[in-house]
VEXPA-636886 format. One line per field, with one value per residue (C-alpha): residue number from 0; x, y, z. Coordinates in nm, 2 decimals, always signed. Layout:
! residues N
seq: (NUM  ...)
c1: (X  ...)
c2: (Y  ...)
c3: (Z  ...)
This chain:
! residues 479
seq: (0  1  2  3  4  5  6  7  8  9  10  11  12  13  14  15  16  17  18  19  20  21  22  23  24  25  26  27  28  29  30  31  32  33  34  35  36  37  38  39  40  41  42  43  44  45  46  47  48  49  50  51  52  53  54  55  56  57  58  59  60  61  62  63  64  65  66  67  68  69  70  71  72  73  74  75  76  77  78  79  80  81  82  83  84  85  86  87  88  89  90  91  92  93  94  95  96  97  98  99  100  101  102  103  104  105  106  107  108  109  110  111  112  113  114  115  116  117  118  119  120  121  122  123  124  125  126  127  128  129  130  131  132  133  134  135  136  137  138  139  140  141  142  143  144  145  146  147  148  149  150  151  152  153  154  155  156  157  158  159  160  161  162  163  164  165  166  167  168  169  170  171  172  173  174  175  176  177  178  179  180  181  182  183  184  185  186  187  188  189  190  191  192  193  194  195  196  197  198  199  200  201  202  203  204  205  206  207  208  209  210  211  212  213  214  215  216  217  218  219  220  221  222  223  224  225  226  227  228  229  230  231  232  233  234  235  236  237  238  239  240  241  242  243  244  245  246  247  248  249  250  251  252  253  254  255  256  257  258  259  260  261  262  263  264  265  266  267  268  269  270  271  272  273  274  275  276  277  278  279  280  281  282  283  284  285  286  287  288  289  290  291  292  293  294  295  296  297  298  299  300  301  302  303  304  305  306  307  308  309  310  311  312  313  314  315  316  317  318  319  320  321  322  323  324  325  326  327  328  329  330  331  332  333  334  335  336  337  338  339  340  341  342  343  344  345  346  347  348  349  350  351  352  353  354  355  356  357  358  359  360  361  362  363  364  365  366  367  368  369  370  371  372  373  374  375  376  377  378  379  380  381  382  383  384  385  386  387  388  389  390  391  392  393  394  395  396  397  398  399  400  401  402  403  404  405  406  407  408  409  410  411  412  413  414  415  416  417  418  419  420  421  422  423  424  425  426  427  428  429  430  431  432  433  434  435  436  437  438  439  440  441  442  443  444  445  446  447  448  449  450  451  452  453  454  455  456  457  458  459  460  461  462  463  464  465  466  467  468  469  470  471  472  473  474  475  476  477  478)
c1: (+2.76  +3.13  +3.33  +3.54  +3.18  +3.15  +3.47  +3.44  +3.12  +3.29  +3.59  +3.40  +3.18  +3.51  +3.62  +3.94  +3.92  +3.58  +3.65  +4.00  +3.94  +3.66  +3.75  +4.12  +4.08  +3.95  +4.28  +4.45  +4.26  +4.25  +4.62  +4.77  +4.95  +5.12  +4.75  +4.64  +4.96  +4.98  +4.62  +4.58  +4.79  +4.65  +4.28  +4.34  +4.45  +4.18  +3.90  +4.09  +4.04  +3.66  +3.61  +3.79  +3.53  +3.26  +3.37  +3.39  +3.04  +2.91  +3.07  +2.84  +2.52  +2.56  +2.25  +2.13  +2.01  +2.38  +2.39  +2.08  +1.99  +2.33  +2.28  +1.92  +2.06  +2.39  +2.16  +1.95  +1.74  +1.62  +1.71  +1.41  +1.58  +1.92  +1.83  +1.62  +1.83  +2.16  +1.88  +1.81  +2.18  +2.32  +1.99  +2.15  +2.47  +2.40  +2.19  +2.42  +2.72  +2.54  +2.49  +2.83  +2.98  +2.72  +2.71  +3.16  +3.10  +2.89  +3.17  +3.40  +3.16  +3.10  +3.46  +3.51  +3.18  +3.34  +3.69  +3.53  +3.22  +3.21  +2.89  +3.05  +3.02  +2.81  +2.60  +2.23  +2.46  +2.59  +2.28  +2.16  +2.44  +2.41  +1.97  +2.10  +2.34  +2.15  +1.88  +2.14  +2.21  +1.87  +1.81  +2.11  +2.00  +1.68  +1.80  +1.88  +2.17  +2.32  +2.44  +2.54  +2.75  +2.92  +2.98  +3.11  +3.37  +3.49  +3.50  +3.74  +4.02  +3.92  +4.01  +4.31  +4.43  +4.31  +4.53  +4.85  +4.77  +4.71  +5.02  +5.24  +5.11  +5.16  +5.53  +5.63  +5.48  +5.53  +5.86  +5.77  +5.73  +5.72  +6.02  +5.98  +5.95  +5.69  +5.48  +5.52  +5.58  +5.41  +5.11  +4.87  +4.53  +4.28  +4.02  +4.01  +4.08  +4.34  +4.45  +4.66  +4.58  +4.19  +4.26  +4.52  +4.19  +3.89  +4.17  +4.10  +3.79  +3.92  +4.04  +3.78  +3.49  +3.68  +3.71  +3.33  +3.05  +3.28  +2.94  +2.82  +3.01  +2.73  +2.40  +2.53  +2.57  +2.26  +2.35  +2.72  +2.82  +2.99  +2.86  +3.00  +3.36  +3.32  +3.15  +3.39  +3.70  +3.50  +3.50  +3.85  +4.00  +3.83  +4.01  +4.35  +4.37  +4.21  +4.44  +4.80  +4.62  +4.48  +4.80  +5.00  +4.70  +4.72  +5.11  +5.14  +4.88  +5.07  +5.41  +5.22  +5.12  +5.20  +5.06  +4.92  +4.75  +4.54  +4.50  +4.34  +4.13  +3.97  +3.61  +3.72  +4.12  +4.24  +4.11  +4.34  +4.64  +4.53  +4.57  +4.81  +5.07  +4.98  +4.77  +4.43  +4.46  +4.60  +4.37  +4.06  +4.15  +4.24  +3.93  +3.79  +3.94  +3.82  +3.45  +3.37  +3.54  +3.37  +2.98  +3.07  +3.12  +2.76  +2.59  +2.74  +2.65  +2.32  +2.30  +2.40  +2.14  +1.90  +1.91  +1.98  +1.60  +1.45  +1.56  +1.49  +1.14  +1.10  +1.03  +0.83  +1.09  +1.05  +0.74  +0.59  +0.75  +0.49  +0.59  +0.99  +1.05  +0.85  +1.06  +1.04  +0.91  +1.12  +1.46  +1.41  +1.57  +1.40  +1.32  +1.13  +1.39  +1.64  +1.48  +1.40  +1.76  +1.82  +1.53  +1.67  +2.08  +1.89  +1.74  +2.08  +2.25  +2.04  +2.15  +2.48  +2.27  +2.33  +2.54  +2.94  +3.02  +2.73  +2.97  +3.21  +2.83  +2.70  +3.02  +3.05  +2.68  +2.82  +3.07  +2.88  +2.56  +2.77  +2.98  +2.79  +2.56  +2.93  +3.03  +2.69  +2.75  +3.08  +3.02  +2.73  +2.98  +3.20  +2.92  +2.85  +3.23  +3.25  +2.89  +2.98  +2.91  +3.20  +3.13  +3.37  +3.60  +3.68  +3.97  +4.04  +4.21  +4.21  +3.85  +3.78  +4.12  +4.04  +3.69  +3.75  +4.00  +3.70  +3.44  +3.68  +3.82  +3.38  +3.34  +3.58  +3.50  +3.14  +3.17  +3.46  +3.31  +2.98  +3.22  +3.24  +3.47  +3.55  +3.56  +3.35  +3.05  +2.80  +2.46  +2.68  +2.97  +2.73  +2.82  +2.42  +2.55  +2.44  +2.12  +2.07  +2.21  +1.97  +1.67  +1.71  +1.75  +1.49  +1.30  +1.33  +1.34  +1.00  +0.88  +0.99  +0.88  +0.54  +0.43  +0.74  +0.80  +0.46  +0.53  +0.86  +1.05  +1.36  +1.41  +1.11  +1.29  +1.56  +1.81  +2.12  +2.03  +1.66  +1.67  +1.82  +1.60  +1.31  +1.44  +1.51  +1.18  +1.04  +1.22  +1.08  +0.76  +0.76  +0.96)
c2: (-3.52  -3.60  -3.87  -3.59  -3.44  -3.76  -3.80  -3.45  -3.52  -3.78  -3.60  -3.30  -3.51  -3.67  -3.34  -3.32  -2.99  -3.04  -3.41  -3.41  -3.04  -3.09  -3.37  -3.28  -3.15  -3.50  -3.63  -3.44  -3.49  -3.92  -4.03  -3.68  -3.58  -3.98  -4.09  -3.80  -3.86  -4.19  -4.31  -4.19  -4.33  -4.67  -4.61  -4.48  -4.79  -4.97  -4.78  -4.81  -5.15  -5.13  -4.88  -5.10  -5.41  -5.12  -5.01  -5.35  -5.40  -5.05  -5.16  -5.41  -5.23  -4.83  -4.69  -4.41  -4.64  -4.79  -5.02  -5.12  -5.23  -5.43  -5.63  -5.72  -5.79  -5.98  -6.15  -6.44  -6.61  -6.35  -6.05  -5.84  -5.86  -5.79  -5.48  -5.39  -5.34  -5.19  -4.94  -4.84  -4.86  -4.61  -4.41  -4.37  -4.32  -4.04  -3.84  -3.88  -3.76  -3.49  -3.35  -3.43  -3.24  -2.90  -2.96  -2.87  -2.65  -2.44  -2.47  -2.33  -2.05  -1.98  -1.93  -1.70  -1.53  -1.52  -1.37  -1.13  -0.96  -1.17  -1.43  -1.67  -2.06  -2.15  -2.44  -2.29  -2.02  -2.30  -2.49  -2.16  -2.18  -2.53  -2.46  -2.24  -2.39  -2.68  -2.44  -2.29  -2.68  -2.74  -2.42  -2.49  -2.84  -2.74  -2.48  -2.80  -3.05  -2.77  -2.56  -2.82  -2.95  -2.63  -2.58  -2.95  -2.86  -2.54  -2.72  -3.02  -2.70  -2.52  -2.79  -2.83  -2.47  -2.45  -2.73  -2.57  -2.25  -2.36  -2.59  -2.33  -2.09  -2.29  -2.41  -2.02  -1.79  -1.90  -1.81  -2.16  -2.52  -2.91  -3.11  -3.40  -3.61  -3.44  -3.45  -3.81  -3.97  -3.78  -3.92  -3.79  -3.92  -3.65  -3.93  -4.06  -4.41  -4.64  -4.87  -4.67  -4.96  -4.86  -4.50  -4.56  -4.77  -4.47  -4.23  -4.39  -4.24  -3.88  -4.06  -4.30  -4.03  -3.81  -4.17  -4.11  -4.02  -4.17  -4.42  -4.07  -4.18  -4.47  -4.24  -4.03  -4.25  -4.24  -3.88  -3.95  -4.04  -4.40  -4.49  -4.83  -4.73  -4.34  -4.47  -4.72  -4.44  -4.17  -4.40  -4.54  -4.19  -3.97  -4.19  -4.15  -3.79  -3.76  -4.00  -3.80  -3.45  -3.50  -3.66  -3.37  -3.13  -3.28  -3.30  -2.94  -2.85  -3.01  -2.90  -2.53  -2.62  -2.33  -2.40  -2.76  -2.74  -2.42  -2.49  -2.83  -2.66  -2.43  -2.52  -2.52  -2.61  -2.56  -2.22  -2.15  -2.28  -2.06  -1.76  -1.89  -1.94  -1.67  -1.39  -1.32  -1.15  -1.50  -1.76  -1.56  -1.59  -1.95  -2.04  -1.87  -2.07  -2.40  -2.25  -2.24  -2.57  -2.75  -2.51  -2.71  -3.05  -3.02  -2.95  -3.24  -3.46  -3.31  -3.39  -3.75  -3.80  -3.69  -3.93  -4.23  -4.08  -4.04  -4.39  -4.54  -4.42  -4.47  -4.85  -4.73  -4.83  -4.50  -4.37  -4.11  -4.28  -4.12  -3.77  -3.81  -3.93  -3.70  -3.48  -3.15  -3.03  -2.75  -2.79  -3.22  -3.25  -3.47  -3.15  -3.35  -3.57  -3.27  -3.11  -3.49  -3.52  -3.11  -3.18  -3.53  -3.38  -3.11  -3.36  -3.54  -3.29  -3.16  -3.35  -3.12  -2.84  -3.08  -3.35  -3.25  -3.54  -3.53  -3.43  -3.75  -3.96  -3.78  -3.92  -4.21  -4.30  -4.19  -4.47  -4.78  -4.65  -4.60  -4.87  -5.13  -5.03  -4.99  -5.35  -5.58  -5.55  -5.68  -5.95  -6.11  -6.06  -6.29  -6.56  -6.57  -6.60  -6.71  -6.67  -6.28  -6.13  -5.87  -5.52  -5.31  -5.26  -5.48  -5.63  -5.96  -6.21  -5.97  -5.99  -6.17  -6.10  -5.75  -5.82  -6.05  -5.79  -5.54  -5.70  -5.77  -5.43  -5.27  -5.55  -5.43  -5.05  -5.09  -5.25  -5.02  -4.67  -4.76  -4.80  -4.47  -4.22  -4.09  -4.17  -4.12  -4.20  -3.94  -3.84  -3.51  -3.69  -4.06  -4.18  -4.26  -4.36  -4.71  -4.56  -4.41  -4.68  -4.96  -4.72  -4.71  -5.09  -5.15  -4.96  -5.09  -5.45  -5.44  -5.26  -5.56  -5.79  -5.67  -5.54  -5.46  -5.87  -5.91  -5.61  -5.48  -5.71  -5.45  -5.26  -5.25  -5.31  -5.58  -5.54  -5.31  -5.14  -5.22  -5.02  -4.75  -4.70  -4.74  -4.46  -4.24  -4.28  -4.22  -3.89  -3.76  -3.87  -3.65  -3.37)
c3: (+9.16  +9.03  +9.16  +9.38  +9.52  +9.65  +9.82  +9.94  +10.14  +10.32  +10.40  +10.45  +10.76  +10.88  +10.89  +11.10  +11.19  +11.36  +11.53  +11.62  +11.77  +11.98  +12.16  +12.17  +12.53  +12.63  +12.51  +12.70  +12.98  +12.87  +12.80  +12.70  +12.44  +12.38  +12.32  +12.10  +11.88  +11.85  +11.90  +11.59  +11.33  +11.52  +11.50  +11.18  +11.04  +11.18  +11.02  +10.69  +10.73  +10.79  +10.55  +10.28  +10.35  +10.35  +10.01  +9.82  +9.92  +9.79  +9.48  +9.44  +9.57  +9.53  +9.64  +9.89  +10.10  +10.17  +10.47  +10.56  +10.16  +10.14  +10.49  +10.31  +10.02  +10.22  +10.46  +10.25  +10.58  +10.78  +10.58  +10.68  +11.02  +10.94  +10.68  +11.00  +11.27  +11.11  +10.98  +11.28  +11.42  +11.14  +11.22  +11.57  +11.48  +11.19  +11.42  +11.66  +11.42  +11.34  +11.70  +11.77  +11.50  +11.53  +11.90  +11.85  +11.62  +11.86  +12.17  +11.94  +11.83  +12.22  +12.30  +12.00  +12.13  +12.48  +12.33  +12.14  +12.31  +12.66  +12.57  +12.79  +12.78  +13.01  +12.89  +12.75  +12.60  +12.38  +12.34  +12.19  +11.96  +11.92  +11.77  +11.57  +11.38  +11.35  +11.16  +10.92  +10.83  +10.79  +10.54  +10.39  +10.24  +10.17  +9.89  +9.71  +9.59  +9.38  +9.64  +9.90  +9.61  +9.54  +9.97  +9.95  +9.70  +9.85  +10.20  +10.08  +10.01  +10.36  +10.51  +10.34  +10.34  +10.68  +10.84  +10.65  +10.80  +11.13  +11.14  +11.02  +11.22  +11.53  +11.40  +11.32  +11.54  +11.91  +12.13  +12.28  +12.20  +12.40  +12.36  +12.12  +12.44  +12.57  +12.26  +12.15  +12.50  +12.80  +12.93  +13.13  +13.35  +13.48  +13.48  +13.83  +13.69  +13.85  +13.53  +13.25  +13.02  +13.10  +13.01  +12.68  +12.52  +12.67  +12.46  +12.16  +12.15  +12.00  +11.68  +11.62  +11.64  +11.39  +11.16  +11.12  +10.88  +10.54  +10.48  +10.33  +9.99  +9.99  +10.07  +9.81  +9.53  +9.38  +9.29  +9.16  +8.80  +8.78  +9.13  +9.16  +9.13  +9.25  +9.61  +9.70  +9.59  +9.79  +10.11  +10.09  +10.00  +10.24  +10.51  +10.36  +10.35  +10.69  +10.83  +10.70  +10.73  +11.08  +11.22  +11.08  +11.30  +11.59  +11.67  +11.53  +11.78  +12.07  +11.99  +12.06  +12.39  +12.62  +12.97  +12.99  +13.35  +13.21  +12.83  +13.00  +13.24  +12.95  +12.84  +12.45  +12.56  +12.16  +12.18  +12.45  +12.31  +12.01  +12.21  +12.41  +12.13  +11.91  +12.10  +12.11  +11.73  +11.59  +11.80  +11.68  +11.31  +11.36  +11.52  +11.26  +11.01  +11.24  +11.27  +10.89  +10.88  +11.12  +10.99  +10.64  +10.80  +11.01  +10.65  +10.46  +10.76  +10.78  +10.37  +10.44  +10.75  +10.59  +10.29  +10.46  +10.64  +10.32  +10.13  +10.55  +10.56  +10.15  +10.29  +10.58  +10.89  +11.06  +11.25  +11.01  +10.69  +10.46  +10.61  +10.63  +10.25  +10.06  +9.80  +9.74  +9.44  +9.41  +9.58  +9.44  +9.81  +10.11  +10.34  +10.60  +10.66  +10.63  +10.95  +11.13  +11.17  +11.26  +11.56  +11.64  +11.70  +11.89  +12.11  +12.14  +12.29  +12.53  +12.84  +12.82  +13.07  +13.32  +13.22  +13.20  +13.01  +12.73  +12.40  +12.55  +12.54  +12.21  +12.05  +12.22  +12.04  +11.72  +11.73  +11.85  +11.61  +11.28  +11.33  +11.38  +11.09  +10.88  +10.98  +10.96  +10.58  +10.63  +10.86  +10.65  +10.33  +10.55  +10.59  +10.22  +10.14  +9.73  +9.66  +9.73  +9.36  +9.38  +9.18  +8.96  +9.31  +9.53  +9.73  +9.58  +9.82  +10.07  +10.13  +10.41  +10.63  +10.61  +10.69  +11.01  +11.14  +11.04  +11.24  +11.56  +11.56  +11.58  +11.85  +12.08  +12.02  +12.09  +12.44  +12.46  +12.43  +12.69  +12.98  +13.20  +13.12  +13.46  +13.84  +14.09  +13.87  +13.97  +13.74  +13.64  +13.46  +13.38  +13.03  +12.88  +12.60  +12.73  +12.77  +12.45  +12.24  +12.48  +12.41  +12.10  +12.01  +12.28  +12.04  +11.76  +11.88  +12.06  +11.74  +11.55  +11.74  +11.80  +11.42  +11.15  +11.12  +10.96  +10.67  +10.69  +10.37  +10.34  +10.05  +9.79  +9.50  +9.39  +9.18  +9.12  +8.80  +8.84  +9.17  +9.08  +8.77  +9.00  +9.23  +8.94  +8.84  +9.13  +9.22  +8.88  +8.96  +9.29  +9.14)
């Protein structure tokens, strides 16, 4: 892969079409259009500062096996552990990503669907969606790197292309729009919760699950030319153009707001304001536009899952290692591990047929999973300080303040995003995302502490250049 493949498989997962979209009817429903607009620019600057530690220390160590190889390598004492559990945290987080990101895409496929032909949303009608997408992932990334490549390219330009249309077509065609008051200042809570402060930080969540999935620049690197410099780029870029492009989405989107108290009420509330603004013509052809976007984001995440599987289970950390990093002869691509995360997103989002507030959860888990994987790196950079060999890229005396205000900023975030979401707390609306992140660590801490601590070392083989020879070879050897 090229240098811009790279970035595009970052940007294609952060995808701003897919994550701001999705969960844009939560923020209008969790701090209203004053969170949605200026949550981001906020949140955005924050993850730029976490991917920027992230990227000096792919620099140093560009391989597909990204974070939980550099907190081994980061770690010295006790590096076993530390490669161990942010493993098993970005294991979490990328299966969760992935659900999150099909699990939209099929919402917005059900209420073009319901438009269209009347296949209404009610939730297995979605789950249906939601398998089958998941299996067009899955086939997709089994025809091999070539073609996800190619799809990857394309999809950096729909999305692109796709935000210009939309955002002109919202600014043009509409007889209506909200004052700039409205749109930068109005605040609205639909969450039963008392405290505005409580509900501003639960609206961060729409920004920071779109800020996710850029750690696919450092599964992919094995696969890109000039890694150590093309990784870090991919990471640091992909969160740039995100951050101006989605901003520019997601006030253009509420400047078309037409009937708040309805568009709200709607199970896929952008779709309404779609058709609300521009007719029923228009709003199909723009969630057109949003479908294919968001169907390319669920591959490349699907792509990146599946490698961090593959180089995971390579040093045997997953149950059924031997099975889930096996490489295809044909298509050279991990096809186990391809479908293990397809099955795992599936599993994810299952509690939505009774569960209202399961895509809030399945998001919620994509957070506190990949971000705690994306800053354990950073923090054990911080504990080596000077003795921190520094690759091709890197942030020179800006290191470590960027890497404390890292750390602090995933801290907060992760307590942050297990606290309900709504009041009453019934079992309809429960946020498990405590549950599934608890089960999961549970997991793989008994696990650890019963058997892994007497075999599992980390990554077999030491050394930058070293390793990737040895993977190289390996992959030809299986090819």
């Amino acid at each position: 892969m090229s240098g811009f493949t790279n970035f595009a498989v970052s940007f294609t997962i952060i995808s701003i079409l897919s994550g701001c979209l999705t969960l844009y009817g939560y923020g209008m429903n969790t701090g209203g259009p004053v969170l949605i607009v200026w949550g981001w620019p906020f949140v955005g600057l924050m993850t730029m500062f976490v991917g920027l530690s992230m990227a000096e220390v792919c620099s140093s160590f560009p391989t597909a096996g990204g974070l939980y190889y550099w907190s081994a390598k980061l770690a010295g004492k006790n590096s076993a552990a530390w490669s161990w559990f942010t493993g098993w945290f970005n294991f979490l987080g990328q299966v969760a990503v992935t659900a999150g990101i099909d699990f939209g895409a099929a919402f917005f496929l059900n209420a073009l669907l319901d438009v269209q032909w009347g296949f209404d949303t009610r939730p297995w009608h979605t789950i249906v969606l939601f398998a089958a997408i998941l299996v067009l992932h899955g086939l997709l990334n089994s025809f091999g790197v070539t073609v996800v490549s190619i799809l990857n390219n394309v999809s950096v330009w729909w999305h692109i292309g796709g935000v210009l249309v939309i955002v002109l077509a919202l600014a043009i065609a509409p007889a209506h729009h909200q004052s700039a008051s409205f749109v930068f200042t109005h605040f609205v809570n639909n969450t039963g919760w008392g405290s505005k402060f409580y509900v501003i930080l639960l609206g961060l969540l729409l920004a920071q699950y779109t800020f996710t999935g850029y750690d696919a620049s450092a599964h992919m690197t094995e696969e890109t030319k000039s890694a150590s410099v093309a990784g870090p780029r991919g990471i640091v870029m992909s969160i740039l153009v995100s951050l101006v492009a989605g901003w520019v989405l997601l006030i253009g989107v509420t400047f078309a707001i037409q009937n708040y108290a309805s568009e709200v009420a709607a199970t896929v509330p952008p779709a309404q304001i779609f058709i609300d603004a521009l007719g029923a013509t228009g709003g199909k052809l723009l969630l057109i536009i949003v479908i294919i976007a968001q169907l390319f984001c669920g591959m490349a995440s699907v792509t990146a899952n599946s490698r961090m599987i593959y180089a995971f289970s390579r040093d045997g950390a997953l149950p059924g290692s031997s099975l889930w990093h096996r490489v295809n002869p044909r298509t050279r691509t991990p096809t186990n591990a391809i479908w293990l995360a397809a099955g795992c997103a599936l599993i994810l989002g299952l509690p939505y047929l009774w569960n209202d507030t399961a895509y809030a959860a399945v998001t919620s888990i994509a957070v506190i999973g990949l971000y705690v994987a994306y800053v354990t790196p950073t923090f054990l950079r911080l504990r080596l300080g000077s003795a921190f060999v520094r690759g091709p890229w890197h942030l020179g005396r800006w290191s470590m303040p960027i890497g404390i205000i890292s750390v602090a900023w995933v801290v907060i975030i992760t307590v942050l995003f297990m606290l309900p979401t709504a009041s009453p707390i019934t079992w309809k609306d429960f946020n498990y995302t405590v549950i599934a992140v608890v089960a999961v660590l549970g997991f793989a801490g008994i696990w650890w502490a019963v058997s892994a601590r007497t075999w599992f070392t980390g990554p077999k083989v030491q050394g930058s250049a070293a390793e990737l020879a040895a993977m190289e070879a390996e992959l030809e050897s299986l090819a």
